[in-house]
PAZA-592693 format. One record per residue: x, y, z of N, C-alpha, C in turn; residue number from 1. Coordinates in steps of 0.001 Angstrom, whole numbers, plus 500000, padded with zeros to 6 digits. Last residue first. Layout:
% PAZA-592693
((X; Y; Z); (X; Y; Z); (X; Y; Z); NUM)
...
//
This chain:
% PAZA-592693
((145172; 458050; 837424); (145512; 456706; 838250); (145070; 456254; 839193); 167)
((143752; 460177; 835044); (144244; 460011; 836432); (144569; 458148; 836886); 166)
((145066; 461251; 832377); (144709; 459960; 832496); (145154; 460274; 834165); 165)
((144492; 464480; 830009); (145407; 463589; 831265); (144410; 462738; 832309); 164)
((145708; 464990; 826433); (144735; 463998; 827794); (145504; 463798; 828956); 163)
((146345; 467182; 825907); (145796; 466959; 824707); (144801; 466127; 826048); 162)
((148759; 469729; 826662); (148771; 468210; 827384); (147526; 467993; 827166); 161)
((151369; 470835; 824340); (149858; 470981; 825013); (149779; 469724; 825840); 160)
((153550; 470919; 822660); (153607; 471260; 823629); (152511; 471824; 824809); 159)
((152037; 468739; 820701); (152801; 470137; 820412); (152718; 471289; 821567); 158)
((151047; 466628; 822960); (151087; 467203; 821601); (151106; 468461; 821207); 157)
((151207; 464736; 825912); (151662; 465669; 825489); (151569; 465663; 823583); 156)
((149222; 463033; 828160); (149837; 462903; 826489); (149770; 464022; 826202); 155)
((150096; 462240; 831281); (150003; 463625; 830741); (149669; 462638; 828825); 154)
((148736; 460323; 833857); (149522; 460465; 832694); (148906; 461076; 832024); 153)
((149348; 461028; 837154); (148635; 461143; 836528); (149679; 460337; 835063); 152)
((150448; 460313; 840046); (148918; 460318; 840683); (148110; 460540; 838580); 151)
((152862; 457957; 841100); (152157; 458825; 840313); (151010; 458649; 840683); 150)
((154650; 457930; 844138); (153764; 457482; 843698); (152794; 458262; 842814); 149)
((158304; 457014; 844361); (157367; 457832; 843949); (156190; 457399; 843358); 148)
((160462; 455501; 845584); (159194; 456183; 846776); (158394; 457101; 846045); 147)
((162202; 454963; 843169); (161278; 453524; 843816); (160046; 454607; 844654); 146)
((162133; 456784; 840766); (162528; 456690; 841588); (161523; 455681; 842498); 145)
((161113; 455525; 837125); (161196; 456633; 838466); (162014; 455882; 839589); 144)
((161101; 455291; 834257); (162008; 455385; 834550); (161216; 455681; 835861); 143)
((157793; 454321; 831952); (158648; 455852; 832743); (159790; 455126; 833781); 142)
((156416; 453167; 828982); (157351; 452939; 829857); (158118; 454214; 830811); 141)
((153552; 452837; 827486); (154025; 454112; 827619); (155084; 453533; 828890); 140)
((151776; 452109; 824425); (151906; 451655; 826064); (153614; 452405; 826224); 139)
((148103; 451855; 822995); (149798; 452214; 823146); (150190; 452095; 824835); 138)
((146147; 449997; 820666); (146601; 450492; 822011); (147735; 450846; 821921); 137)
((145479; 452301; 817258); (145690; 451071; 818449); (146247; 451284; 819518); 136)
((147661; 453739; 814869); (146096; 453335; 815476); (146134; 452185; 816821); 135)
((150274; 455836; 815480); (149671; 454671; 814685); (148252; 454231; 815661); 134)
((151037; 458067; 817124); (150297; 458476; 815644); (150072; 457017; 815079); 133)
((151992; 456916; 819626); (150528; 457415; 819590); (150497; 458194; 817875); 132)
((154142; 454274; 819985); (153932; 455468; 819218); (152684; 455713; 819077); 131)
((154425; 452069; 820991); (155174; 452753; 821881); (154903; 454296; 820995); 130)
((151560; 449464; 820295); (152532; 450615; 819415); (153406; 451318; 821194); 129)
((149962; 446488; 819886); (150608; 447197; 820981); (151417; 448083; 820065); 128)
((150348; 443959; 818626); (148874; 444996; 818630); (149040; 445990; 819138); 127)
((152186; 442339; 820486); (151721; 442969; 819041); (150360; 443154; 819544); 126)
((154002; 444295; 823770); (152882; 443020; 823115); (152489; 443239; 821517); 125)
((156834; 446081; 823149); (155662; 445954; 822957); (155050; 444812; 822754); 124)
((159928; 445908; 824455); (159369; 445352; 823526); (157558; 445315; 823534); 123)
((160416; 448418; 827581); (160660; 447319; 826564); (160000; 447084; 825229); 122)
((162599; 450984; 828138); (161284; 450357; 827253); (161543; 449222; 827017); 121)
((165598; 451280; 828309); (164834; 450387; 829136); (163351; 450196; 828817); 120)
((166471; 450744; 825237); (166722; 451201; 826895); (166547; 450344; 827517); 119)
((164207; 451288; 822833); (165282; 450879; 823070); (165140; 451193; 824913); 118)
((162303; 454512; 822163); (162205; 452869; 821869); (163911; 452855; 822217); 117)
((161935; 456084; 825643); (162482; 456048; 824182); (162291; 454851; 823762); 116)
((160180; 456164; 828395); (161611; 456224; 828036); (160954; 455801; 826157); 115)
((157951; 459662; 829230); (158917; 458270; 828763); (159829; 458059; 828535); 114)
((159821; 461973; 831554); (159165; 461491; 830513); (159143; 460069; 829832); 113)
((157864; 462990; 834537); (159108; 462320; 834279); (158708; 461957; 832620); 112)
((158252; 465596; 836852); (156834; 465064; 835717); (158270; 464877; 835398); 111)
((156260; 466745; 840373); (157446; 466350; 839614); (156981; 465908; 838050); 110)
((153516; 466736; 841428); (154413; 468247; 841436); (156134; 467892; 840758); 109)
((152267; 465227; 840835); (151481; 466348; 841213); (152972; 467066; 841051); 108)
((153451; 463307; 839411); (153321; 462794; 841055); (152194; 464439; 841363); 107)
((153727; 462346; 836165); (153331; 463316; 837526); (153019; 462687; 838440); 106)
((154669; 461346; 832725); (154271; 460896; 834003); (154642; 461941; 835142); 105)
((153735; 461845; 829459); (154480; 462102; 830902); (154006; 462431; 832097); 104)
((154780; 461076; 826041); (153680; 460859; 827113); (154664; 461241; 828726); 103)
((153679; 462999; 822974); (154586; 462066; 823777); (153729; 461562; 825563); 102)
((153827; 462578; 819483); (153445; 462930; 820746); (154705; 462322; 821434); 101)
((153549; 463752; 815657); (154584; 462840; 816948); (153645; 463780; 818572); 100)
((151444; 463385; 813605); (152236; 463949; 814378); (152632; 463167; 815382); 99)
((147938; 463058; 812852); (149475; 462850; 812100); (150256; 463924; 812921); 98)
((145368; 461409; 815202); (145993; 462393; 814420); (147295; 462622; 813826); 97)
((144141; 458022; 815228); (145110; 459308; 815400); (145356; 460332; 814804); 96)
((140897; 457328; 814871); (141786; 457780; 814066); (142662; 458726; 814584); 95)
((139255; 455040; 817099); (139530; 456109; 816523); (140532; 456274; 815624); 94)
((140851; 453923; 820450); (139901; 453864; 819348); (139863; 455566; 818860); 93)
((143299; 452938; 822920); (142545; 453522; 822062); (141592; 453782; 820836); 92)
((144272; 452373; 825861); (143361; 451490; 824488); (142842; 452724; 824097); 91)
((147835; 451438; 827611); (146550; 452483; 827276); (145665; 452391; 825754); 90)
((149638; 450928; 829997); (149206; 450399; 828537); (147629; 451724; 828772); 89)
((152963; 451289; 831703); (150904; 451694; 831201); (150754; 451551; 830202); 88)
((155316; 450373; 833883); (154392; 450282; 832331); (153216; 451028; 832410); 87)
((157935; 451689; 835089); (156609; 451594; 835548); (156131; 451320; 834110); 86)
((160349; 450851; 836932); (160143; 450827; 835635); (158078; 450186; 835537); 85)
((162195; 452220; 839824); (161515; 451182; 839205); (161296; 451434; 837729); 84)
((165325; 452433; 841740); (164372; 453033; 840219); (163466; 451777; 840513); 83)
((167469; 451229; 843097); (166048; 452589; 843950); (165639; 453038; 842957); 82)
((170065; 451368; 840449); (169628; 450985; 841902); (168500; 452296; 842244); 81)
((168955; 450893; 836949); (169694; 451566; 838227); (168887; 451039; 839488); 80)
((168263; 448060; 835549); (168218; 449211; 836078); (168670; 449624; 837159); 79)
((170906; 446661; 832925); (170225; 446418; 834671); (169110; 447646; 834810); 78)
((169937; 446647; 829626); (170757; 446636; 831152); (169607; 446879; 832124); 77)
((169043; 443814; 828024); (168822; 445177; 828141); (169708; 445249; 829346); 76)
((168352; 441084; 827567); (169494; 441549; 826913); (169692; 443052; 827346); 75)
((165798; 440675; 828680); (166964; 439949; 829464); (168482; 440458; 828530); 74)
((163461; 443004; 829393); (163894; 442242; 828351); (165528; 441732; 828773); 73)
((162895; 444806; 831567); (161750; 444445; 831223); (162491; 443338; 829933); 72)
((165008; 444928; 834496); (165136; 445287; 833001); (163788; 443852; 832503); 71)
((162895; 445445; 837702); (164055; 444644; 836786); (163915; 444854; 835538); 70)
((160987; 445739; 839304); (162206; 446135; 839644); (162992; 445481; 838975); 69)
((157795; 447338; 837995); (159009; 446081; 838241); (160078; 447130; 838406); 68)
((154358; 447899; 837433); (155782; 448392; 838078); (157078; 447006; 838397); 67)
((151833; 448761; 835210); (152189; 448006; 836067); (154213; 448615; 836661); 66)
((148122; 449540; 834350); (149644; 450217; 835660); (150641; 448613; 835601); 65)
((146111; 449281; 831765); (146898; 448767; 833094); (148265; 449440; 833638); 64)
((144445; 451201; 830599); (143466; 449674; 831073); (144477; 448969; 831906); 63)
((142670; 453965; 830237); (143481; 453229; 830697); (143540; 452163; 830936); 62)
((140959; 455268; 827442); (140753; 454340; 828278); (142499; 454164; 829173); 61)
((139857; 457283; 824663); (140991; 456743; 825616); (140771; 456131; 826653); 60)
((138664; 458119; 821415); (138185; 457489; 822461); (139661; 456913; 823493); 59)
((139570; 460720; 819491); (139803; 459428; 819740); (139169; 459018; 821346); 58)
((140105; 463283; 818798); (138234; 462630; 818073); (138542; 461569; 818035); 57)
((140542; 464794; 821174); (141193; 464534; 819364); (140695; 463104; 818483); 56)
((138970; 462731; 823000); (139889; 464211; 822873); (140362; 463605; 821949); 55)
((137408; 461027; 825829); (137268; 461309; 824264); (137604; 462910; 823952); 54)
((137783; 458706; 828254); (137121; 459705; 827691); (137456; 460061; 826179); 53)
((136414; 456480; 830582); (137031; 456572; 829270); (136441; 458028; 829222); 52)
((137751; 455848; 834299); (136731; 455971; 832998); (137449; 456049; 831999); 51)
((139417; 455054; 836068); (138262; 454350; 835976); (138127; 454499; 834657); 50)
((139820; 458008; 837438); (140636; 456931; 837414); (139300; 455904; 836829); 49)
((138889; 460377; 834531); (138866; 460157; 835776); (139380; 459200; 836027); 48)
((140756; 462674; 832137); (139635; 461166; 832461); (140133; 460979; 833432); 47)
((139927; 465941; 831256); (140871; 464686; 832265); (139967; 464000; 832163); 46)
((141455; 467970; 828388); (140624; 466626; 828721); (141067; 466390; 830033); 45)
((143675; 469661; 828206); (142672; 469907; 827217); (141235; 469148; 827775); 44)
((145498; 470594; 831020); (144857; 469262; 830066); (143481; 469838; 829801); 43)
((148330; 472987; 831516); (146361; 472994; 831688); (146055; 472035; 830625); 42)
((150945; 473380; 831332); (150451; 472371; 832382); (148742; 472396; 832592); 41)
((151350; 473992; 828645); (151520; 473149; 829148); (151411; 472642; 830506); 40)
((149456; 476188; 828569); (148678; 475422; 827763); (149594; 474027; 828543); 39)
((150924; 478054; 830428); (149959; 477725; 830624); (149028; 476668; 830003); 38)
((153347; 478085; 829055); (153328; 477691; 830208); (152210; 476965; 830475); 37)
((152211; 479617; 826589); (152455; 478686; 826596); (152898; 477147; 827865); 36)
((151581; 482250; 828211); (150651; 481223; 827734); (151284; 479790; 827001); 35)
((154226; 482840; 828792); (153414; 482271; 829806); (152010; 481624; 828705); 34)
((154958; 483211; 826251); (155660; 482362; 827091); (155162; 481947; 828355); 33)
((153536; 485814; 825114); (153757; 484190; 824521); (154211; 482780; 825529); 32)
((154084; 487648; 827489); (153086; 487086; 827121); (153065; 485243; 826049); 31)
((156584; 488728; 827754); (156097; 487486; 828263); (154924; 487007; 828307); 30)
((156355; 490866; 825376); (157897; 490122; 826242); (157400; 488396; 826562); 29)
((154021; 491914; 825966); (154673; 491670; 824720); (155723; 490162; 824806); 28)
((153526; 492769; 828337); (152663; 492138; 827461); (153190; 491176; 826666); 27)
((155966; 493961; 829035); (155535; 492605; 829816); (154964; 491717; 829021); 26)
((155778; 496668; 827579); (156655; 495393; 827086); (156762; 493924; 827709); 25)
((152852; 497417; 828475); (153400; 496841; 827306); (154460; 496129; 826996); 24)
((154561; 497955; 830878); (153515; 496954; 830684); (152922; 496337; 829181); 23)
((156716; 500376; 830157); (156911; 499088; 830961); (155861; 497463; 831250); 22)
((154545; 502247; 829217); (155861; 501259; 828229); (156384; 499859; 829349); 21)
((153050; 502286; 831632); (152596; 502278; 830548); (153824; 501666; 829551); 20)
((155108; 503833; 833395); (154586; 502636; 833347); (153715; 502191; 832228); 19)
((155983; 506031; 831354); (157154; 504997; 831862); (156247; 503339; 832296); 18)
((153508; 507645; 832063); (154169; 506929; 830551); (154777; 506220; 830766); 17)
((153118; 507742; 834656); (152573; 507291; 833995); (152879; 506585; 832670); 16)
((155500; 509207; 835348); (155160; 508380; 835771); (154094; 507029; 835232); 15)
((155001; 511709; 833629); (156557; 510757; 833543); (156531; 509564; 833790); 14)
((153021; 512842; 834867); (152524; 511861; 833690); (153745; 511254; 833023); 13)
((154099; 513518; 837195); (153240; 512612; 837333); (152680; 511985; 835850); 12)
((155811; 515339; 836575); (156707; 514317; 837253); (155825; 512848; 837267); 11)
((153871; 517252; 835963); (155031; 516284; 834558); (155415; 515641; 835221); 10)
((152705; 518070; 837952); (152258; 517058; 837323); (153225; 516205; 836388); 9)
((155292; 518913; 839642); (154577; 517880; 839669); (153488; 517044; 839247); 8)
((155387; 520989; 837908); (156581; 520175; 837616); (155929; 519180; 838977); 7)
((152869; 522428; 838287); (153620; 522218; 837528); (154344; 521057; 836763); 6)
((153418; 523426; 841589); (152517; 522442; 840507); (152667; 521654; 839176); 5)
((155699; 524548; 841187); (155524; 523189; 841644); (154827; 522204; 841251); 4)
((154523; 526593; 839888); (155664; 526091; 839174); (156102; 524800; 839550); 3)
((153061; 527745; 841406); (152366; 526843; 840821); (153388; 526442; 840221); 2)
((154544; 528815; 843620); (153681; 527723; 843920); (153180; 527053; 842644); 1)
//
């Protein structure tokens, strides 16, 4: 009888150790990678539809949505059929910070990214940047599918989402 005993505790701190290395290496393993998960879909900031707010010691505002069904510049190509081409301009004050961003558009549960200089972006109003490290308003062109209605815009910086701008 006790030899059972025994060899059921070792069976039981076998148990133990094994899990124990097995959670440590979770830790380890996937720890970086979910927190990074986590920084990318948790906004540092949200400004409400309407308001201004203030992240990376710049003041942000949204100031227009707009949507067409046609190449925003007459030399550019068509856009695909059942896309639209959504603009947002967006005012900023303050001193950008040095580094490349980016910007991206959500329905809640899909997320599309700008388009690129060239394409289908078009040509910026002056005063106007397509790049958030120069000072001043910026304005942010997304590609979507015609039946999709965004609910946010993300500004993504070093794989964080820094402001998100409800609609």
């Amino acid at each position: 009888m006790t030899r059972m005993a025994k060899l059921w505790q070792r069976n039981l701190l076998g148990v133990v150790a094994i899990a124990a290395v097995v959670a440590v290496y979770v830790v380890i393993d996937f720890g970086p990678q979910w927190s990074a998960y986590r920084h990318e879909s948790t906004p540092r900031t949200v400004i409400g539809k309407g308001d201004s707010g203030t992240a990376e010691a710049q003041t942000w505002r949204l100031t227009s949505v707009r949507h067409t069904n046609r190449s925003p510049v007459r030399f550019g190509p068509p856009l695909p059929p059942g896309t639209v081409l959504t603009l947002i301009d967006v005012d900023r004050s303050g001193t950008p910070p040095q580094g490349y961003c980016s910007a991206v558009l959500t329905d809640g549960e899909r997320r599309w990214d700008a388009q690129g200089i060239g394409g289908f972006s078009p040509i910026p109003p002056d005063g106007v940047t397509p790049l958030c490290h120069q000072p001043g308003p910026v304005q942010f062109a997304f590609l979507l599918p015609g039946d999709v209605v965004p609910t946010a815009l993300d500004i993504m910086r070093d794989g964080q989402i820094t402001v998100r701008m409800l609609l």
